[in-house]
BALOFI-71375 format. One record per residue: x, y, z of N, C-alpha, C in turn; residue in one letter; residue number from 1. Coordinates in Angstrom, 1 decimal, always signed. Each point is the difference from the previous one (the first is absolute). Layout:
<recs>
REC     nu     nv     nw    cau    cav    caw     cu     cv     cw resn resi
REC      X      Y      Z      X      Y      Z      X      Y      Z    A  NUM
...
</recs>
This chain:
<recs>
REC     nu     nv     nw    cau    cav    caw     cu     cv     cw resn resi
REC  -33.0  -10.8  +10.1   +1.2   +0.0   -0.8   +1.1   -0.8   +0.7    X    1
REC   +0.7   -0.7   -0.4   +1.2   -1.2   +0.3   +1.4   +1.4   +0.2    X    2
REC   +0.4   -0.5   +1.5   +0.9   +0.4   +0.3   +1.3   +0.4   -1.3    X    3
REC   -0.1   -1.6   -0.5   +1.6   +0.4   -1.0   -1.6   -0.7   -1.6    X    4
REC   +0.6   +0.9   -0.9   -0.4   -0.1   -1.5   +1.0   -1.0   -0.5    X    5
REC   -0.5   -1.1   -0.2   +1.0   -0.7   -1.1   -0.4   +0.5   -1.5    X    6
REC   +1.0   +0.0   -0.5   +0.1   +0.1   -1.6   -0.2   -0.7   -0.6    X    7
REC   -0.7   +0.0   -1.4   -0.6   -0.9   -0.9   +1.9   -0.7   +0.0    X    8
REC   +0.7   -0.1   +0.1   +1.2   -0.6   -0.3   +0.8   -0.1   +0.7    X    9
REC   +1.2   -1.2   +0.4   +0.4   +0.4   +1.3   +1.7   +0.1   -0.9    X   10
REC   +0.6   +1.2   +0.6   +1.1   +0.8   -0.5   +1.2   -1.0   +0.4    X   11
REC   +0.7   -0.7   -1.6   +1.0   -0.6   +0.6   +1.0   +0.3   -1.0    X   12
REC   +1.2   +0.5   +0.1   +1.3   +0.7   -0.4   +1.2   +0.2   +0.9    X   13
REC   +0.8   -0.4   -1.1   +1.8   +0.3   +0.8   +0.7   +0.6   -0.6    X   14
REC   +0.0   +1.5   +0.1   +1.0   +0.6   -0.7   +0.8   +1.1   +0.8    X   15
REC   +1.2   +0.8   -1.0   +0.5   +0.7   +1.4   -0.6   +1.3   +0.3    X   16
REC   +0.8   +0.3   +1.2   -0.6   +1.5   +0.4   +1.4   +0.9   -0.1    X   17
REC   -0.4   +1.1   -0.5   +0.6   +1.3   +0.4   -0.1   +0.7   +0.4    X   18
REC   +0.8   +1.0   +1.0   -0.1   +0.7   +1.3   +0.4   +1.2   -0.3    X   19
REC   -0.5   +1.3   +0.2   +0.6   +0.8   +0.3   -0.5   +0.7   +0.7    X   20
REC   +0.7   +1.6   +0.4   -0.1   +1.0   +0.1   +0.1   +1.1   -1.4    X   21
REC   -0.4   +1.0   -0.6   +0.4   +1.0   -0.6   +0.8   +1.4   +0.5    X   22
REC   +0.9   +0.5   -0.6   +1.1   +0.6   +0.5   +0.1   +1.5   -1.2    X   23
REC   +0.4   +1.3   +0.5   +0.3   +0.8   -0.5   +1.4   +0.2   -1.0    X   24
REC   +1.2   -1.1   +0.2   +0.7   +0.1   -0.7   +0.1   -0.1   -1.3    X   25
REC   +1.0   +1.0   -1.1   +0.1   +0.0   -1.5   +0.2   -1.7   +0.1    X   26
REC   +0.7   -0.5   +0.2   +0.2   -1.8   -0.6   -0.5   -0.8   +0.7    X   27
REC   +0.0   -1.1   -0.5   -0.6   -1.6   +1.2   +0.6   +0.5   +1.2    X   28
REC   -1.5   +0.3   +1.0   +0.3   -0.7   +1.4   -0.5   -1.3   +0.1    X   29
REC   -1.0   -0.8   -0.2   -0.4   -1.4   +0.2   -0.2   -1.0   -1.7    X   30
REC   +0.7   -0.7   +0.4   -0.3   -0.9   -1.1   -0.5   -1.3   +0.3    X   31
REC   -1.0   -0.9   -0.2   -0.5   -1.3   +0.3   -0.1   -1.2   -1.1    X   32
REC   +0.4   -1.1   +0.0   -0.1   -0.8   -0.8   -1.6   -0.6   -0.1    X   33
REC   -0.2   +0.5   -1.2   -1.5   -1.1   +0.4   -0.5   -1.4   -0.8    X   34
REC   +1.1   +0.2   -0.6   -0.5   -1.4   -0.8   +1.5   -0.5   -1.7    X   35
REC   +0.2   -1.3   -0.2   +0.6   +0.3   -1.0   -0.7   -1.2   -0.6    X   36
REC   +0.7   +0.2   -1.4   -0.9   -0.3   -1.1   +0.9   -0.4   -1.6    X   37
REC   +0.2   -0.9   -0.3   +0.5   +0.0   -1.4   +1.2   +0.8   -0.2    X   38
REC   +1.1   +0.1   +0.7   +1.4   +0.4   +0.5   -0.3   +0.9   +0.4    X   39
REC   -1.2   +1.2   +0.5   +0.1   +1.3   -0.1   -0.9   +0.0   +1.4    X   40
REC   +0.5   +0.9   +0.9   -0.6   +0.5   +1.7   -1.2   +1.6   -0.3    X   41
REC   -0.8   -0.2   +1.0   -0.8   +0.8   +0.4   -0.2   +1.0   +1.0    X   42
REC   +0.8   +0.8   -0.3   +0.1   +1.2   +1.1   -0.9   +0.9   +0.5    X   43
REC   +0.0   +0.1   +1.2   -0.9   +0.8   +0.3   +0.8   +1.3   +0.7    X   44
REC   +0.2   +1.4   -0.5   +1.2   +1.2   +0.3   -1.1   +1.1   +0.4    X   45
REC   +0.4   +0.3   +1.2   -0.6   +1.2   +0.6   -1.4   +0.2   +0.1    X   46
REC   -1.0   -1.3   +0.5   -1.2   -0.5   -0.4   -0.7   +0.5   -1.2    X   47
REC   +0.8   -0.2   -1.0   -1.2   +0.8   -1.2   +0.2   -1.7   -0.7    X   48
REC   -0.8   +0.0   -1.3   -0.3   -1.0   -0.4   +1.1   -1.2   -0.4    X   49
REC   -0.2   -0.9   -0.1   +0.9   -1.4   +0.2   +0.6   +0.6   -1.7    X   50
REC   +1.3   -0.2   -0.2   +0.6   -0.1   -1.2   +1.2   -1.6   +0.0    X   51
REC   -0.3   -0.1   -1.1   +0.6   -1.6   -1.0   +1.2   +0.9   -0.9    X   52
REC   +0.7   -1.0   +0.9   +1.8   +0.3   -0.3   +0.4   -1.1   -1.0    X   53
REC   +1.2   +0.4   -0.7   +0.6   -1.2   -0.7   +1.3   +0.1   +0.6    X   54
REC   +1.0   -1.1   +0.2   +1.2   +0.4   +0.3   +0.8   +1.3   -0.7    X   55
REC   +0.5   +0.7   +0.8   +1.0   +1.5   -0.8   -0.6   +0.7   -0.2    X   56
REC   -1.6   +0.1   +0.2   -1.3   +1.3   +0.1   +0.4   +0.6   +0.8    X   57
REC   -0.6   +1.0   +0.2   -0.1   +1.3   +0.9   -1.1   +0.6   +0.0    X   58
REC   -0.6   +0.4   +1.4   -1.4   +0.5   +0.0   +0.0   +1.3   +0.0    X   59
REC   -1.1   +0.7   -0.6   +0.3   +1.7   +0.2   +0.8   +0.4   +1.4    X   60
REC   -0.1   -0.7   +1.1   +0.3   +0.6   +1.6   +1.1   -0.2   +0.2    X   61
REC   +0.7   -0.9   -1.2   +1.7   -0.1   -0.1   +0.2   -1.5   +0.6    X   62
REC   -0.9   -1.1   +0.1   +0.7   -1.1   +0.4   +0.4   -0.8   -1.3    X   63
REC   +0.7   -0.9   +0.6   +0.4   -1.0   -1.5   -0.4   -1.1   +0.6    X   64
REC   -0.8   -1.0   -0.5   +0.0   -1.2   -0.3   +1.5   -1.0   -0.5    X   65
REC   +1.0   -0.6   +1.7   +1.4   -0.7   -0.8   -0.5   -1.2   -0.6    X   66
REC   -0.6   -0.9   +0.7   -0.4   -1.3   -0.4   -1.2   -0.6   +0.7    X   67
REC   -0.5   -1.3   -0.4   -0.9   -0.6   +0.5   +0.6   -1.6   +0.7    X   68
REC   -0.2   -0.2   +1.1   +0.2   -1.5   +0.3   -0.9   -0.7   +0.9    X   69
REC   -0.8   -0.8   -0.7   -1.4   -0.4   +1.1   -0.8   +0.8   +0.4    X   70
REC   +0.2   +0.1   +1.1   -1.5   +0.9   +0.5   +0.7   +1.4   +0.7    X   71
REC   +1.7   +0.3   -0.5   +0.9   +1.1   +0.2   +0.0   +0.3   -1.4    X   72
REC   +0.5   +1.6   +0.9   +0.2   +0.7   -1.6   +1.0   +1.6   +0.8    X   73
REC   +1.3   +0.1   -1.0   +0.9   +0.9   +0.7   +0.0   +1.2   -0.8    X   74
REC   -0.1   +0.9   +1.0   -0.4   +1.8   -1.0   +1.0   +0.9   +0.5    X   75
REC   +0.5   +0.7   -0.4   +0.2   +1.5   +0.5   -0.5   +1.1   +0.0    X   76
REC   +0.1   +0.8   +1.4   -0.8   +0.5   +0.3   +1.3   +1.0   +0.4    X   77
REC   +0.0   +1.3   -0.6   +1.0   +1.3   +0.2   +1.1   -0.8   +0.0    X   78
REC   +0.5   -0.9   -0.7   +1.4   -0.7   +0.0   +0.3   -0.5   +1.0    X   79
REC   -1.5   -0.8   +1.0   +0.5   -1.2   +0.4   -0.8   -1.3   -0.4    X   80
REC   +1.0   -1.1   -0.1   -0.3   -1.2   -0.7   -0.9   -0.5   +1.9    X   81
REC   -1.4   -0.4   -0.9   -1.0   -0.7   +1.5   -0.4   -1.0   -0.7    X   82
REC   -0.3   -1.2   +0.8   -0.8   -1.4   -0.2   -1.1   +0.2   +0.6    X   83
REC   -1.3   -0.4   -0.7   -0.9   -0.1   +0.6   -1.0   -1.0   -0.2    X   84
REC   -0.5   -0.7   +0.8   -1.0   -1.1   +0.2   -1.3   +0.2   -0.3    X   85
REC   -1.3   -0.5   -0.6   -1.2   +0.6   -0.2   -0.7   +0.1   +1.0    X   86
REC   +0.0   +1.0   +0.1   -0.8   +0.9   +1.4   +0.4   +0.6   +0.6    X   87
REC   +1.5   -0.3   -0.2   +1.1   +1.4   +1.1   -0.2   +1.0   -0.5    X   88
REC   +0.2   +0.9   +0.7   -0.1   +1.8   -0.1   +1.6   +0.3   +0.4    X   89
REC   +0.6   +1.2   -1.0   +1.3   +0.4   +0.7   -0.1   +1.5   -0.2    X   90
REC   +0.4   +0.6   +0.9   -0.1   +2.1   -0.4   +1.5   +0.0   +0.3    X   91
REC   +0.2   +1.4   -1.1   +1.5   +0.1   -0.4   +0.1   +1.3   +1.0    X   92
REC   -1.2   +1.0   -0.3   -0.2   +1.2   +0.9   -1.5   +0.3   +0.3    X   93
REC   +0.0   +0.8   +0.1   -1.2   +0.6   +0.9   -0.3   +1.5   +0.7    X   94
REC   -0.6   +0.1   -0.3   -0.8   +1.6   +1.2   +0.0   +0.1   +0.9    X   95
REC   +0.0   +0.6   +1.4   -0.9   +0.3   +0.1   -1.4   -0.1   +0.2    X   96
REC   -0.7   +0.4   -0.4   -1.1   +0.0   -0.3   -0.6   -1.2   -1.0    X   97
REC   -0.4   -1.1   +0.7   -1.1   -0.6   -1.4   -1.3   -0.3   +0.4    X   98
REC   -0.3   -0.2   -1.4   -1.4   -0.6   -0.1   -0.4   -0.9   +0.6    X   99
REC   -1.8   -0.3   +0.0   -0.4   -0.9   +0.7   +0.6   -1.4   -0.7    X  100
REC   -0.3   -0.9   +0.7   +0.7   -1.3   -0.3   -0.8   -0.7   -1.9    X  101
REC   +0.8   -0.2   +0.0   -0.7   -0.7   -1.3   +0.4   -1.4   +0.2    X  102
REC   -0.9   -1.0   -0.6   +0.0   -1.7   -0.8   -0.1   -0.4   -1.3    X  103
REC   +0.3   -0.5   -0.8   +0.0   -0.5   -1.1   -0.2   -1.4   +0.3    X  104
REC   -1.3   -0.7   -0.8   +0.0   -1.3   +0.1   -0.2   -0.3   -1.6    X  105
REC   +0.7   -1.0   -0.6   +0.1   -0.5   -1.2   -1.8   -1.5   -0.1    X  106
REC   -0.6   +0.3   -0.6   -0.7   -1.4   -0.5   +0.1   -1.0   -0.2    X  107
REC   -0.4   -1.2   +0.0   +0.4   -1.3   -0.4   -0.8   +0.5   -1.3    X  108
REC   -0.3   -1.8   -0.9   -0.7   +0.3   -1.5   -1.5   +0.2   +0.1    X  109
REC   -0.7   -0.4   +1.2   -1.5   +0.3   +0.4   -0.1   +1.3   +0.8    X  110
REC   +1.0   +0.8   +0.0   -0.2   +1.2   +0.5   -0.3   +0.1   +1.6    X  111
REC   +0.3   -0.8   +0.9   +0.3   -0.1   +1.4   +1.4   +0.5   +0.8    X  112
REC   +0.1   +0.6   +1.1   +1.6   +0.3   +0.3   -0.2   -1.1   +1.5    X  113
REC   +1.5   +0.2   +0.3   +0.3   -0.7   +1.3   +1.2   +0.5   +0.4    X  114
REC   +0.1   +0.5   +1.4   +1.6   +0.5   +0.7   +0.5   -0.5   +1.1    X  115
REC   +1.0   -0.2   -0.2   +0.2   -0.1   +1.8   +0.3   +0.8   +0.8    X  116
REC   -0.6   +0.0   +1.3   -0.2   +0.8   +1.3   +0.1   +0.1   +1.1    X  117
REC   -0.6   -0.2   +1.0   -0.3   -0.2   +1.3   -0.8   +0.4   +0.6    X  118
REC   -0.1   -1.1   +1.4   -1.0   +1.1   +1.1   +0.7   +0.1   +1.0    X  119
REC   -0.1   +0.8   +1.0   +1.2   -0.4   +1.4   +0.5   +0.3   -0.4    X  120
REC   +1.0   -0.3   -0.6   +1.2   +0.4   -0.6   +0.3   -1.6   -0.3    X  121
REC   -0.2   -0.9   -0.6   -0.3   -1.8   -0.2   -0.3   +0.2   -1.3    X  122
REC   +0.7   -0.3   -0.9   +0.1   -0.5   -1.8   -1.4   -0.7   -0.4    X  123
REC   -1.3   +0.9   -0.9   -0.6   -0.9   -0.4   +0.0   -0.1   -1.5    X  124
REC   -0.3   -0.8   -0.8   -0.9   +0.2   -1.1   -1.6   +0.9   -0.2    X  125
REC   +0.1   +1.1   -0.8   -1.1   +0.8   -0.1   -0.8   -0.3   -1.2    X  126
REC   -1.2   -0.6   -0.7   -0.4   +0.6   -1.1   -1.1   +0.8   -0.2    X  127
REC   +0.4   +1.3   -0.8   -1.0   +1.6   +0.1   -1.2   -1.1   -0.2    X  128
REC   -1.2   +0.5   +0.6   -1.4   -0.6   -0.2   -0.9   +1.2   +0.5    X  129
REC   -0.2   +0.8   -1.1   -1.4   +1.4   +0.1   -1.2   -0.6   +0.5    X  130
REC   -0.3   -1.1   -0.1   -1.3   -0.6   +0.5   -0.4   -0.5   +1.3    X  131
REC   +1.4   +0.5   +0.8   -0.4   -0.5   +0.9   +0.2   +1.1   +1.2    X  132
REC   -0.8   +0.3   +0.6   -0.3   +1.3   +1.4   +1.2   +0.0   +0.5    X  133
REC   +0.5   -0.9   +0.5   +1.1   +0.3   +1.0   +0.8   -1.5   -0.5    X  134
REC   +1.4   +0.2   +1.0   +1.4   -0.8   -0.3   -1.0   -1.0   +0.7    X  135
REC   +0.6   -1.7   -0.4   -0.8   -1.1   -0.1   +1.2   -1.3   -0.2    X  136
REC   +0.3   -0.3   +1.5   +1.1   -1.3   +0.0   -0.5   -0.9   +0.9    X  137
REC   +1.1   -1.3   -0.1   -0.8   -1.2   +1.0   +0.3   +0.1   +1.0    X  138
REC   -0.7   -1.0   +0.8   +0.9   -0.4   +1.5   +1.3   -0.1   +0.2    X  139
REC   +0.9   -0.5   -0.7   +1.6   -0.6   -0.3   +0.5   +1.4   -0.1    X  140
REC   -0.6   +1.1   -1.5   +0.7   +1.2   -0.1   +0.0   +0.5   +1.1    X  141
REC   -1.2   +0.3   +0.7   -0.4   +0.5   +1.6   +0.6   -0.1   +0.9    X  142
REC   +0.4   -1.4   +0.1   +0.7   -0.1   +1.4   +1.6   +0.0   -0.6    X  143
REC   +0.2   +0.0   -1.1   +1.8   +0.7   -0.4   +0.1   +1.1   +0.1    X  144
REC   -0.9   +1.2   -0.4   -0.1   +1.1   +0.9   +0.0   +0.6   +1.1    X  145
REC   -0.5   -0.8   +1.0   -0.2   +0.2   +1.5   -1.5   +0.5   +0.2    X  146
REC   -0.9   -0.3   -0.8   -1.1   +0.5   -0.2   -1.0   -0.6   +0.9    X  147
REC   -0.3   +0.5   +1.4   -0.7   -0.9   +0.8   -2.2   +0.1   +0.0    X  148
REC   +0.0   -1.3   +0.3   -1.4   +0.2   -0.8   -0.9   -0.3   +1.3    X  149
REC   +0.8   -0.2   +1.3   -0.9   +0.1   +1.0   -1.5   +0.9   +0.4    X  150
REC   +0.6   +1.1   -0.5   -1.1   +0.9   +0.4   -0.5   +0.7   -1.5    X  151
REC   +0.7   -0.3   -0.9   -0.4   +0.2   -1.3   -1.7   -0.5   +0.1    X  152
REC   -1.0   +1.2   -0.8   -1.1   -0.4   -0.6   -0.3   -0.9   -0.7    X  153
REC   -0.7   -1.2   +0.4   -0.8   -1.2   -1.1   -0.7   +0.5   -0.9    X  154
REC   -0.1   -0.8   -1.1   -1.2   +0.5   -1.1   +0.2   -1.2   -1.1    X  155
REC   -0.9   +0.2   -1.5   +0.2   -0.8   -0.7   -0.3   +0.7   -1.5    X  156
REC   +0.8   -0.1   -0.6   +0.6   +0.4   -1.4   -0.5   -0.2   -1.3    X  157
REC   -0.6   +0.2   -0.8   -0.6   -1.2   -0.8   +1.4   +0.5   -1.7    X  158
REC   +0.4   -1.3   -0.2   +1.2   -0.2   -0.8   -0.3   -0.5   -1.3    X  159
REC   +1.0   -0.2   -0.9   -0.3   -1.0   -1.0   -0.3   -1.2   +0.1    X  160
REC   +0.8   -0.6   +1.0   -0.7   -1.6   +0.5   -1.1   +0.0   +1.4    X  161
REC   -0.5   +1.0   -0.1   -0.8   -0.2   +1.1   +0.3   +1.2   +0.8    X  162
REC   -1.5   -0.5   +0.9   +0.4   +0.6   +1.4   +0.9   -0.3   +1.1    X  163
REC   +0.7   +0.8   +0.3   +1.4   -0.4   +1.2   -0.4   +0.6   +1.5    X  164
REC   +0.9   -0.4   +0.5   +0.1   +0.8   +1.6   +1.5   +0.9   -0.6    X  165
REC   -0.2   +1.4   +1.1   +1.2   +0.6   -0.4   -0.1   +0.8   +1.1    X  166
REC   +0.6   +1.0   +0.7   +0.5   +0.6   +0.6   +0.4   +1.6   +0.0    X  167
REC   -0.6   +1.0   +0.4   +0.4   +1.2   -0.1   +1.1   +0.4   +0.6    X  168
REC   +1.2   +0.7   -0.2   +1.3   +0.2   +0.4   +0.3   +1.6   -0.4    X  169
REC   +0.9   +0.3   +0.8   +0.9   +1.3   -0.5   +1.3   -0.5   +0.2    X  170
REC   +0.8   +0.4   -1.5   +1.0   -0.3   +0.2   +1.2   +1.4   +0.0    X  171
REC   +1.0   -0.7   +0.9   +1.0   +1.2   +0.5   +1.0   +0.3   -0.9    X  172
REC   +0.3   -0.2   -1.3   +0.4   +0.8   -0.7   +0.0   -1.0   -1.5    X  173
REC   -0.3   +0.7   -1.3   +0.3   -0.9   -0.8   +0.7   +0.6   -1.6    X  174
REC   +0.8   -0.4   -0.4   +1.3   +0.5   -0.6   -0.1   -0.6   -1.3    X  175
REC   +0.1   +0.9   -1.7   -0.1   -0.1   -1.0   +0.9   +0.7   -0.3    X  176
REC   +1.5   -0.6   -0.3   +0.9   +0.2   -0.6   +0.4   +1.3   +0.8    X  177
REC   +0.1   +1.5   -0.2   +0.4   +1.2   +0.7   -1.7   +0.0   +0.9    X  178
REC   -0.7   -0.1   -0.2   -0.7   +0.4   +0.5   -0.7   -0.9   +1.3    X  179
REC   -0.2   +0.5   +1.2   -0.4   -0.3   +1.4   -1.3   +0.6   +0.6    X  180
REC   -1.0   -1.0   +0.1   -1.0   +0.5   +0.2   -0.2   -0.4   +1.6    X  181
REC   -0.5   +0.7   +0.7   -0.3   -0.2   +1.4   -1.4   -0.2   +0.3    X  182
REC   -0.5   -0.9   +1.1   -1.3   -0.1   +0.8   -1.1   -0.3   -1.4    X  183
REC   -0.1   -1.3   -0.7   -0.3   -0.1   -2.0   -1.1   -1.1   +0.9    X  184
REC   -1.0   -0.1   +0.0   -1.2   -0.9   +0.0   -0.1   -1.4   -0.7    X  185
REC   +0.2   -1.2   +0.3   +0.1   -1.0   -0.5   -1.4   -0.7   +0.3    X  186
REC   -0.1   -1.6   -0.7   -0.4   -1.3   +0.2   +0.8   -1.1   +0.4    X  187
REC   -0.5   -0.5   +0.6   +1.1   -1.6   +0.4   -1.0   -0.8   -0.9    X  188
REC   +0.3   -0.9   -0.9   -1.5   -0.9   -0.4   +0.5   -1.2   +0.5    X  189
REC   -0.6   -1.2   +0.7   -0.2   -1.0   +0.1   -0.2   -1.2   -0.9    X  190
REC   +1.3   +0.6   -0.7   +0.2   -0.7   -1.7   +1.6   +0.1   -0.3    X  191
REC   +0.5   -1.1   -1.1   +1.7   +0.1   -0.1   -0.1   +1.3   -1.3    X  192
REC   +0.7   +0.7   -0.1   +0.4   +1.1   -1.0   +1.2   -0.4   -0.2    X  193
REC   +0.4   -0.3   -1.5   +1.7   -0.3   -0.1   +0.6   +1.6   +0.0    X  194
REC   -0.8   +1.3   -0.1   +0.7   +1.3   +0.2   -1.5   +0.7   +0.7    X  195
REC   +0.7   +1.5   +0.4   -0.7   +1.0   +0.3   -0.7   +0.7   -0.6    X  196
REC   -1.2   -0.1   +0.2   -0.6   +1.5   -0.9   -0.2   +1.1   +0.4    X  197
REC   +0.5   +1.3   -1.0   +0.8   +0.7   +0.3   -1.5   +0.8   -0.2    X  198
REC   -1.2   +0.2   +1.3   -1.3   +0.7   -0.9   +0.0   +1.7   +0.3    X  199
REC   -0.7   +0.6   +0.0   -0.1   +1.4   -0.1   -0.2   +0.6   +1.1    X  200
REC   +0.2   -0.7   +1.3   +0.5   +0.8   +1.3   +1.5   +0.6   +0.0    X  201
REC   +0.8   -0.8   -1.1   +1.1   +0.5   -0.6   +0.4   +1.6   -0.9    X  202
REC   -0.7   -0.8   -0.9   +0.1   -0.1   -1.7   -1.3   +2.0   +0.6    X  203
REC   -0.7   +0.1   +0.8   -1.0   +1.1   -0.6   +0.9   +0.9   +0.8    X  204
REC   +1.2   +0.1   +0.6   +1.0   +0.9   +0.4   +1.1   +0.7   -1.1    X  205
REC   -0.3   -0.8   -1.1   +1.1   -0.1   -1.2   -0.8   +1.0   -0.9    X  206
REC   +0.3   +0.7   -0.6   -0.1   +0.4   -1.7   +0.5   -1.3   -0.8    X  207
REC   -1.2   -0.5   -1.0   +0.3   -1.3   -0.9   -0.1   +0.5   -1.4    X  208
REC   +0.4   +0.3   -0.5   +0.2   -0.3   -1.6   +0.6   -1.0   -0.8    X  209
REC   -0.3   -0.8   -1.2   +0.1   -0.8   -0.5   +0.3   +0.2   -2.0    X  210
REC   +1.1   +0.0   +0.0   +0.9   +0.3   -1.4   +0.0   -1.5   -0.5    X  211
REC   -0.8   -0.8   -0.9   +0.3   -0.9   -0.9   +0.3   -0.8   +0.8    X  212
REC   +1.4   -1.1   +0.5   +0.1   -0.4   +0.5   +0.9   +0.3   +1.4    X  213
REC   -0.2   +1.6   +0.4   +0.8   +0.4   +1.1   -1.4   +0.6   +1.0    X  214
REC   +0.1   -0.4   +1.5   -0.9   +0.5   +0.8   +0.9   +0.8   +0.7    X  215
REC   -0.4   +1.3   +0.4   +1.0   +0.9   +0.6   -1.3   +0.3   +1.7    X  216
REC   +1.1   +0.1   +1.1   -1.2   -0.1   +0.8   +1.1   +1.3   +1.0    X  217
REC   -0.6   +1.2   +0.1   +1.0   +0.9   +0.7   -1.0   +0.1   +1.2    X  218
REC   +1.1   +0.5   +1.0   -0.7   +0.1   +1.3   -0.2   +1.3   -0.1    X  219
REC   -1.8   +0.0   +0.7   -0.4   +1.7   +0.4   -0.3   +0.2   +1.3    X  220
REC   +0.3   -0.8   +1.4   +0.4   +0.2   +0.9   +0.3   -1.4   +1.2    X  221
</recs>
């Protein structure tokens, strides 16, 4: 069996993400922009399911939808006026006590997600890919990481275009939105990747469920 499973498909999408935590308060503690659309924004309140606002709406949890402008959209939230960008996260309050972390990732139209993240703490492009064993970047992502392959394990991969050389690694921390994964098993491949794949040395730490076009991926440790 091949270190990393490619997928009959290879996963390509750009859409946004939304971040939270869940919170025990009566009203919005987190609200996230995840997308707008035809004047009207995509909220994502207290990680429960994305709701589609019109301007002057109000969501059961008490926010209002003020307006839409580009890829902003301004709400209030317990009577205060917030701007938010697609993907920011803003909490008005909080617990306490919360929940495990939650993600919301929205679909492109072929039903693929993509987020941005990091490793190191170094900004990458992620796209979720179930088919593949473990996270799966190139040389270039590698060494913008600090990812040394000196003493890294040789081996060879077999891909959609072939067989590759690639490299066994552990990487020292790697970050989806709230969530921080530490000591996560990677590939280096000896190939250019325009993004990361984000495979299931990740992803099999997550609780995944999948709503239509919302993937919800909560951490279970």
């Amino acid at each position: 069996m091949g270190f990393i499973e490619t997928p009959p498909r290879r996963i390509l999408a750009t859409l946004a993400l939304a971040v939270l935590a869940g919170a025990s308060a009566v009203h919005a503690a987190d609200v996230s922009l995840a997308g707008v659309f035809g004047g009207k924004a995509v909220l994502v309140i207290d990680g429960g399911a994305p709701r589609t606002l019109a301007p002057g709406a109000r969501s059961p949890e008490g926010v209002k939808l003020l307006s839409v402008e580009g890829d902003r959209a301004w709400v209030d939230i317990d009577g205060r006026r917030v701007q938010l960008r697609i993907g920011e996260n803003v909490a008005s309050q909080r617990s306490a006590e919360t929940s495990a972390s939650v993600i919301h990732l929205n679909a492109d139209q072929q039903g693929h997600f993509s987020a941005d993240g990091s490793i190191n703490g170094v900004p990458m492009k992620f796209l979720l890919d179930t088919g593949a064993t473990v996270i799966a970047m190139d040389r270039n992502q590698a060494r913008r990481a600090g990812v040394d392959l000196s003493r890294a394990e040789a081996m060879r991969v077999q891909t959609a275009n072939g067989v590759v050389r690639a490299w066994r690694v552990r990487l020292a921390s790697v970050k989806l939105g709230s969530v921080t994964q530490a000591n996560v098993e990677a590939a280096v491949m000896d190939a250019e990747m325009p993004q990361v794949l984000l495979g299931m040395s990740f992803l099999n730490r997550m609780d995944m469920q999948r709503n239509g076009q919302v993937m919800t991926l909560r951490q279970r440790f």
